[in-house]
C-alpha positions as a Markdown table, in Angstrom:
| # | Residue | x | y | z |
|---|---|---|---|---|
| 1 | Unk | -4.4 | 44.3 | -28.7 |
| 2 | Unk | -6.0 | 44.1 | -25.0 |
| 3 | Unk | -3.9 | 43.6 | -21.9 |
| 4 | Unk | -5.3 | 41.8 | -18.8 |
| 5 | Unk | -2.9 | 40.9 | -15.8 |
| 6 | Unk | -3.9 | 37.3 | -14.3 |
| 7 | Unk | -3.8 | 36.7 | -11.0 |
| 8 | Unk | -3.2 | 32.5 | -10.6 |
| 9 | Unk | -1.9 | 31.5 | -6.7 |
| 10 | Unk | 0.2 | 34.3 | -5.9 |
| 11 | Unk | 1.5 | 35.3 | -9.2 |
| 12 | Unk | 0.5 | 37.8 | -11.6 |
| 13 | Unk | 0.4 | 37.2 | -15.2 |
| 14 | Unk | 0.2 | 39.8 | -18.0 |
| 15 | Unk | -1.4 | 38.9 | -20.9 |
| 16 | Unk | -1.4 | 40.7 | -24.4 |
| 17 | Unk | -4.1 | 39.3 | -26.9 |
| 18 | Unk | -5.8 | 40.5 | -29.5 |
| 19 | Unk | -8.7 | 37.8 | -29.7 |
| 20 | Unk | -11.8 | 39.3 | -28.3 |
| 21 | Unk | -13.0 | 35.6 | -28.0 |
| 22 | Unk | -9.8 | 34.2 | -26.2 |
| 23 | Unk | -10.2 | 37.5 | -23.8 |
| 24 | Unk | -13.3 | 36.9 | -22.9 |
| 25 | Unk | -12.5 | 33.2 | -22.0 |
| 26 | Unk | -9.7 | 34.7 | -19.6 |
| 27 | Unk | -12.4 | 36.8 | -18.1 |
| 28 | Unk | -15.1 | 34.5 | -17.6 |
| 29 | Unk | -12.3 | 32.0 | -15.6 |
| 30 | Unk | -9.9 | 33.9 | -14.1 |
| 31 | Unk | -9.3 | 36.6 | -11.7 |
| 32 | Unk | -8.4 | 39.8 | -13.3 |
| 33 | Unk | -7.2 | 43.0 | -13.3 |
| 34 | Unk | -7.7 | 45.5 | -16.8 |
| 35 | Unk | -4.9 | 47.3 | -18.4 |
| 36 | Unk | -5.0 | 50.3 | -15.8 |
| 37 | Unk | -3.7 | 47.7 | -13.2 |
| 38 | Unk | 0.4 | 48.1 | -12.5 |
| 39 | Unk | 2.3 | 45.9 | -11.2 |
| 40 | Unk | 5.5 | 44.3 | -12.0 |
| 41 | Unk | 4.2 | 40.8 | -13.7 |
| 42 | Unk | 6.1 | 37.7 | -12.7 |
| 43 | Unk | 5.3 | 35.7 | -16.8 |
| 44 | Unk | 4.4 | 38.3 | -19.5 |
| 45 | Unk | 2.5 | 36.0 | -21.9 |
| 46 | Unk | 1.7 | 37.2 | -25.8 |
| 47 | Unk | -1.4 | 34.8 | -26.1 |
| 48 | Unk | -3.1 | 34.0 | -29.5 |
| 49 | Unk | -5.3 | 31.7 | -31.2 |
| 50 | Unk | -6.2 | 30.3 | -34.1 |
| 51 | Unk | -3.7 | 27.5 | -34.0 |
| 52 | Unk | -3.7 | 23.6 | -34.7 |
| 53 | Unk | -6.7 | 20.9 | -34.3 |
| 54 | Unk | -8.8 | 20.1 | -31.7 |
| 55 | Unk | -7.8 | 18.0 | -28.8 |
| 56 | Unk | -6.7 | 14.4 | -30.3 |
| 57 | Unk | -4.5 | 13.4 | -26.8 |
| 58 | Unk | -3.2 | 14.7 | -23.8 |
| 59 | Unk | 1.0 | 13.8 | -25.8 |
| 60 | Unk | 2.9 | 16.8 | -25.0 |
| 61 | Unk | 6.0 | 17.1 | -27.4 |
| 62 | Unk | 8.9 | 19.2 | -25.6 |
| 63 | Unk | 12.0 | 20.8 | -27.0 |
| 64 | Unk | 14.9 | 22.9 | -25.6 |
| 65 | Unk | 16.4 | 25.1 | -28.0 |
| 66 | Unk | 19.2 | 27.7 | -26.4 |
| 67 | Unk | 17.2 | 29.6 | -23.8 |
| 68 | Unk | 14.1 | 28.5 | -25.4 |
| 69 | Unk | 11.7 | 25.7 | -24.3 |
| 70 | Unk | 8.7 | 24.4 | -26.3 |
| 71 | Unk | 5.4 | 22.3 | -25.3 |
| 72 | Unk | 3.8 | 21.5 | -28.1 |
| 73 | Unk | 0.0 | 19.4 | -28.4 |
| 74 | Unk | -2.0 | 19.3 | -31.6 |
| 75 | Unk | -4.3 | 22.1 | -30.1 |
| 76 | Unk | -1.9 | 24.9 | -28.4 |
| 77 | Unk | 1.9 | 25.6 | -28.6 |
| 78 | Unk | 3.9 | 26.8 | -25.6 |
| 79 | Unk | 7.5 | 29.1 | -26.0 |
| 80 | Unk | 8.7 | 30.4 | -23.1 |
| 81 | Unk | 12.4 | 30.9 | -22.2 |
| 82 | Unk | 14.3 | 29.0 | -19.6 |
| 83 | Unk | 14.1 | 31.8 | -16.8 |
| 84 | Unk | 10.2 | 31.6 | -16.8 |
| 85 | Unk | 9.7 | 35.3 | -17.9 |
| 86 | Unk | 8.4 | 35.5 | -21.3 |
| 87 | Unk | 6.1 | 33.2 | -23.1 |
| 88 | Unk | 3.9 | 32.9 | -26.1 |
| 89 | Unk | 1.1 | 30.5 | -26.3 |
| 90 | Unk | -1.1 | 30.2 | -29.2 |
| 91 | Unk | -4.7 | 27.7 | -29.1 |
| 92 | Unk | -7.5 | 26.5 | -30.9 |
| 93 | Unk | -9.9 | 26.8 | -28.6 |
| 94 | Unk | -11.0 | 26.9 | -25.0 |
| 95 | Unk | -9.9 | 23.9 | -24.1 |
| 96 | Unk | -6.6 | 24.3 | -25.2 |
| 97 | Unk | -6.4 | 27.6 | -23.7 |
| 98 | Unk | -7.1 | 25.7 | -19.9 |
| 99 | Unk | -4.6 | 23.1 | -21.0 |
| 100 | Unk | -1.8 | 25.2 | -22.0 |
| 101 | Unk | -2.4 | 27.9 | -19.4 |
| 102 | Unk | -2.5 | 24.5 | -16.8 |
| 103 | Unk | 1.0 | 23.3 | -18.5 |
| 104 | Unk | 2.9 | 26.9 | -18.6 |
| 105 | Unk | 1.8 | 28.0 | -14.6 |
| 106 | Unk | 2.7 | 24.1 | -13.7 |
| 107 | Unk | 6.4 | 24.5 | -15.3 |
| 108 | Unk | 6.6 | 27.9 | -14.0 |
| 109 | Unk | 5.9 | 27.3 | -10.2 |
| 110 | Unk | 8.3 | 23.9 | -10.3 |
| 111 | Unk | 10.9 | 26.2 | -11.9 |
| 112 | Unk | 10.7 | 28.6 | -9.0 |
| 113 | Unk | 10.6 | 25.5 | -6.1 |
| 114 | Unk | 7.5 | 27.4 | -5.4 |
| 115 | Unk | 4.3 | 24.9 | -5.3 |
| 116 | Unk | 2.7 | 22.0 | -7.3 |
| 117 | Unk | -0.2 | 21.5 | -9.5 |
| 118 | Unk | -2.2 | 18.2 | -8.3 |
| 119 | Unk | -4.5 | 16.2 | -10.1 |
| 120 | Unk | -7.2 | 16.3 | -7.5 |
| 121 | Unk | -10.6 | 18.3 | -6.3 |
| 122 | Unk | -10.1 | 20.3 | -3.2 |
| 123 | Unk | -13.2 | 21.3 | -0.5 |
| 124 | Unk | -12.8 | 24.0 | 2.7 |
| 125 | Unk | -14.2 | 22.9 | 6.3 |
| 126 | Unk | -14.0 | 25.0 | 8.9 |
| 127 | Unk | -11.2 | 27.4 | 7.3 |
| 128 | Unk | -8.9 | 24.3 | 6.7 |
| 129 | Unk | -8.2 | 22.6 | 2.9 |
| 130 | Unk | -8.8 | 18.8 | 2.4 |
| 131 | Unk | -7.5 | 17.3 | -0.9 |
| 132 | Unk | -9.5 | 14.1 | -3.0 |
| 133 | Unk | -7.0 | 12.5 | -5.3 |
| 134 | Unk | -7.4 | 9.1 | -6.8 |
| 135 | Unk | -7.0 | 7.7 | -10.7 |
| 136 | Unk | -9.4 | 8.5 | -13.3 |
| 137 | Unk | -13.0 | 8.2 | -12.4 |
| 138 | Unk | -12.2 | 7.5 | -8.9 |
| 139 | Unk | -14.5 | 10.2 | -7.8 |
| 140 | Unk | -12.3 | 13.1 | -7.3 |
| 141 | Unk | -15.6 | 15.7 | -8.9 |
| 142 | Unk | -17.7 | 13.2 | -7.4 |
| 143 | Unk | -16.2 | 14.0 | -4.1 |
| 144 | Unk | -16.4 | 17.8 | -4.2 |
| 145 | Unk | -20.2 | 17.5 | -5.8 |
| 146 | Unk | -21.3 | 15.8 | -2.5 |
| 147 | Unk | -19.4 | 18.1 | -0.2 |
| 148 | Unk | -21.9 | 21.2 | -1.2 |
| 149 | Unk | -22.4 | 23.7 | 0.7 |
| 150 | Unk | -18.4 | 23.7 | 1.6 |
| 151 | Unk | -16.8 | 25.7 | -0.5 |
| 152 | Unk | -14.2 | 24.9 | -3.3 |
| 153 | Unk | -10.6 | 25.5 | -4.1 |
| 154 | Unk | -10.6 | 23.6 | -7.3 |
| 155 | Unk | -12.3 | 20.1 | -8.8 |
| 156 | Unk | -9.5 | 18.9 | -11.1 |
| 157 | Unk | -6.4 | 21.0 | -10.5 |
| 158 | Unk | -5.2 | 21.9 | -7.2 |
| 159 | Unk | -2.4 | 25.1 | -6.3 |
| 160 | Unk | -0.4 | 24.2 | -3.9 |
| 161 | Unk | 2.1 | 26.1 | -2.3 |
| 162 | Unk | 5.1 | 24.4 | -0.6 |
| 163 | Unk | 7.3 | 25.4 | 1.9 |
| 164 | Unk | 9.4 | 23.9 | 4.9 |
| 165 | Unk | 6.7 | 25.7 | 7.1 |
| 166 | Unk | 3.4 | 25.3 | 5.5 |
| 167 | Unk | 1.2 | 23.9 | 3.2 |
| 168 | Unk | -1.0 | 26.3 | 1.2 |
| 169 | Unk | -4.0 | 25.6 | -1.1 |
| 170 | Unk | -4.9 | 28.3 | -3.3 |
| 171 | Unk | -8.1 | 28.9 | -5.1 |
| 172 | Unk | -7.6 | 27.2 | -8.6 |
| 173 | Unk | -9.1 | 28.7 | -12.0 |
| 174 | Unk | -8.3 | 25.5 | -14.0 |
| 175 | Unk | -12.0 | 23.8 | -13.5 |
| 176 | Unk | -13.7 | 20.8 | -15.0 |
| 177 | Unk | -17.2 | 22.2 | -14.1 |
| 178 | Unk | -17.5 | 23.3 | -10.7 |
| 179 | Unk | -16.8 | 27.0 | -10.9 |
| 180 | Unk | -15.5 | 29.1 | -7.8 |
| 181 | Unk | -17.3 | 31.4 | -6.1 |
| 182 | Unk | -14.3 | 33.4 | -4.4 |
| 183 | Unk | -10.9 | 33.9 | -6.3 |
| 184 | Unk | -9.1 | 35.2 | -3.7 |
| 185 | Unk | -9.6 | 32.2 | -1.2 |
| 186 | Unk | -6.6 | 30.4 | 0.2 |
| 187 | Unk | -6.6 | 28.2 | 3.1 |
| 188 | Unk | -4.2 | 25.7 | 5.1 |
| 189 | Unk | -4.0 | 22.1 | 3.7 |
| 190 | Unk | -5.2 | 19.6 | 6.5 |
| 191 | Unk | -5.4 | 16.1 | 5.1 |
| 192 | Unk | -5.2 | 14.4 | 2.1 |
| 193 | Unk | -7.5 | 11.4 | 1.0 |
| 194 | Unk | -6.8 | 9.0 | -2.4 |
| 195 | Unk | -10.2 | 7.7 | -3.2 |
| 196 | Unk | -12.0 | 4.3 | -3.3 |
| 197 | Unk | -15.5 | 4.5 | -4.0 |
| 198 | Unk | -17.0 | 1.7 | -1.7 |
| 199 | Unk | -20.2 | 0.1 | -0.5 |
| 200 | Unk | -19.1 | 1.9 | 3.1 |
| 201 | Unk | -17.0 | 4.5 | 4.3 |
| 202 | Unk | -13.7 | 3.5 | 6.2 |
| 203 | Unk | -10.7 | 5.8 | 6.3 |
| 204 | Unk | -6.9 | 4.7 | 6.8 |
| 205 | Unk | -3.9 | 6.6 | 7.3 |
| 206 | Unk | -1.4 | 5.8 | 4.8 |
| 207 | Unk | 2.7 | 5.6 | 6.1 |
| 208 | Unk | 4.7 | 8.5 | 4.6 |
| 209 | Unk | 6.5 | 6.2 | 1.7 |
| 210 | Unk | 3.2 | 4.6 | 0.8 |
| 211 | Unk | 1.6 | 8.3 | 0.3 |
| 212 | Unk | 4.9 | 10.0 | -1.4 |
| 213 | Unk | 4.5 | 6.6 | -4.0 |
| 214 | Unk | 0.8 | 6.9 | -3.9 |
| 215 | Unk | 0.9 | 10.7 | -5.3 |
| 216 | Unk | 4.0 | 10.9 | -7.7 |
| 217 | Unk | 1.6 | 10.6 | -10.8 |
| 218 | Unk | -1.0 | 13.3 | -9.5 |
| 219 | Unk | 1.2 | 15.8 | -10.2 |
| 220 | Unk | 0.1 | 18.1 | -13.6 |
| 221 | Unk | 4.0 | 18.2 | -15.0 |
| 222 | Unk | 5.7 | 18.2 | -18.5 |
| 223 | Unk | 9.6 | 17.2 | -17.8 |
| 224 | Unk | 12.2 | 18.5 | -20.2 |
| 225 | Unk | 15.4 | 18.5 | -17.8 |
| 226 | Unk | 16.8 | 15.6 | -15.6 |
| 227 | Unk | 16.9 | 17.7 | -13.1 |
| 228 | Unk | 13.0 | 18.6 | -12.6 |
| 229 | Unk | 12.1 | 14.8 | -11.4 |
| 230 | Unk | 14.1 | 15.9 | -8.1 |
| 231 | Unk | 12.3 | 19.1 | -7.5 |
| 232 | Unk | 9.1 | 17.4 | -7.5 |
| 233 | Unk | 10.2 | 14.6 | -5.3 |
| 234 | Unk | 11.1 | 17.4 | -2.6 |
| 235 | Unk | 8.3 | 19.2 | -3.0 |
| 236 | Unk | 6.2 | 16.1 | -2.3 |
| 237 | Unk | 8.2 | 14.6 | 0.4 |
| 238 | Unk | 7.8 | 18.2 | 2.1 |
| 239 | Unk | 3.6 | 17.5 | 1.7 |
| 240 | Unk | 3.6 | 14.0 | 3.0 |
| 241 | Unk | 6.0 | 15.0 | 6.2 |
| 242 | Unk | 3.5 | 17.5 | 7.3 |
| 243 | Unk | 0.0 | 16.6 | 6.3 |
| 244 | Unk | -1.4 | 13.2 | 6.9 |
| 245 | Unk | -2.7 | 10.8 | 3.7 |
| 246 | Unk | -5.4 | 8.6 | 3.7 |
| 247 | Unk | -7.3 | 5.9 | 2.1 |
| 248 | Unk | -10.3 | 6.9 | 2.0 |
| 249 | Unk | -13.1 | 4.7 | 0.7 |
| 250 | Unk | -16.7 | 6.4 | 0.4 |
| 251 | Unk | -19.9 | 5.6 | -0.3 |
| 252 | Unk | -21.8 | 8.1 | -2.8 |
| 253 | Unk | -23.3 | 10.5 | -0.1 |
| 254 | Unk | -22.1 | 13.0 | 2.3 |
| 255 | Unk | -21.6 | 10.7 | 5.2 |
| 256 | Unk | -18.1 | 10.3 | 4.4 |
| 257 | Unk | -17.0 | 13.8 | 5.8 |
| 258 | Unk | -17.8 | 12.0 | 9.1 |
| 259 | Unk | -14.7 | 10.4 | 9.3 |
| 260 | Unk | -12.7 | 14.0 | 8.0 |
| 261 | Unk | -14.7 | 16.5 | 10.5 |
C-alpha cells in the first residue's frame, strides 16, 4: 500500500492505494507529495481499482445512506461520508479514475461553499485568468489550442475559487489533452466568454441574469440534497457580479484575443 498526498486547488488529498498502475496515473497528472510529506489532509481517500466496465455514459446513480453518500457509474464507485472527510473510490481504469476524482473534489468544494468546478478551458494573459465556456464542441479546447504560447489553467475543467472578495482560478489536473506545465499556478479571473465559433470575431457583454442563466449547466456537479441547487446558485451569482461575461464569437485563429487583450 503506497501513500501520496494530492495537492488539487488549495486542498490536500491523501491517498492510500495499493495499485502500482492507478499510482502511477496519480503521478503522471497530479501534483504530489510522497509518503514523507505531513500535513493534516483535508479528504483521506482509500483508492482502488479493478472495479466495473468501461465508460458506457456519463449517468451518475446517487444514494444517501445515514452519514454515507454514494456516486455510482458503471466504471468507478464513490463512498464518502457526509462531512467530506473520508472516501473510497474504486475504478476501472484511467478514465474513470479523472471522472470520479472530477466528481468527489466537485462535491467536496460545494460542500465547503469553497469554489466550483466549470465545464470550460481556461488561458493566462498578462498574470490575469480568462474562462471559454460554451456547449459541446463549441470550441472550448479549440479555444485554448489557439491561445499558445499563453499558458493554461485547465482545457475542460476549471477550479474556481469563490469568495465575496475575489475570484480565483486554480491550475486544474482534470485535462482532456492539454497537459500543464506549472501546478502550482493560480491567477485572478478577469472575464468570462461563452463561445460561438463564427465566420468573424465580435465580442458582447452579456447582462448579469443572461450570464448567471447562461452558466447554470457548466457547472461539473452530482446533486443528492435539495439543498445543494442553492449553494451553487450563490456561488455563481457571486462570479457573474464581479467578473464580466461575454458572447464571444471567434473565427478559428488567434485574432480573437484582440478583442480580450
Amino acid at each position: 500500500m503506497e501513500k501520496l498526498t494530492l495537492k488539487i486547488g488549495e486542498h490536500f488529498m491523501q491517498v492510500m492505494c495499493a495499485s502500482g498502475d492507478v499510482i502511477h496515473m496519480l503521478k503522471t497528472h497530479f501534483q504530489y507529495f510522497d509518503h514523507s510529506f505531513e500535513c493534516q489532509p483535508d479528504l483521506a481517500i482509500l483508492l482502488e481499482d479493478g472495479y466495473g466496465t468501461p465508460f458506457v455514459d456519463y449517468e451518475v446513480h446517487i444514494l444517501k445512506e445515514g452519514n454515507q453518500i454514494s456516486f455510482l457509474r458503471a466504471d468507478y464507485s464513490i463512498q464518502v461520508d457526509d462531512d467530506y472527510k473520508q472516501a473510497t473510490v474504486a475504478v476501472h481504469d484511467e478514465l474513470a479514475l479523472k471522472h470520479a476524482l472530477m466528481n468527489l473534489y466537485s462535491s467536496f468544494i460545494v460542500h465547503h461553499n469553497w469554489g466550483l468546478l466549470i465545464h470550460s478551458s481556461c488561458v493566462i494573459e498578462e498574470g490575469r485568468a480568462h474562462v471559454f465556456m460554451g456547449h459541446s464542441g463549441a470550441g472550448k479546447s479549440t479555444a485554448a489550442k489557439l491561445s499558445y504560447p499563453r499558458k493554461l489553467l485547465s482545457d475542460e475543467a476549471t477550479i474556481l475559487k469563490i469568495t465575496e472578495e475575489s475570484i480565483t482560478v486554480f491550475n486544474s489536473p482534470f485535462r482532456s489533452e492539454l497537459q500543464s506545465t506549472d501546478h502550482h499556478e493560480n491567477c485572478p479571473l478577469a472575464s468570462i466568454q461563452l463561445l460561438e465559433q463564427s465566420r468573424s470575431n465580435k465580442r458582447l457583454k452579456l447582462k448579469k441574469a443572461e450570464a448567471l442563466l447562461q452558466m447554470t449547466d457548466k457547472v461539473f456537479f452530482w446533486s443528492y440534497r435539495a439543498e445543494e441547487p442553492t449553494k451553487i446558485l450563490r456561488l455563481l451569482k457571486l462570479v457573474v457580479n464581479e467578473i464580466p461575461v461575454y458572447e464571444l464569437h471567434f473565427q478559428k485563429n488567434n485574432t480573437f484575443w484582440e478583442l480580450i487583450s
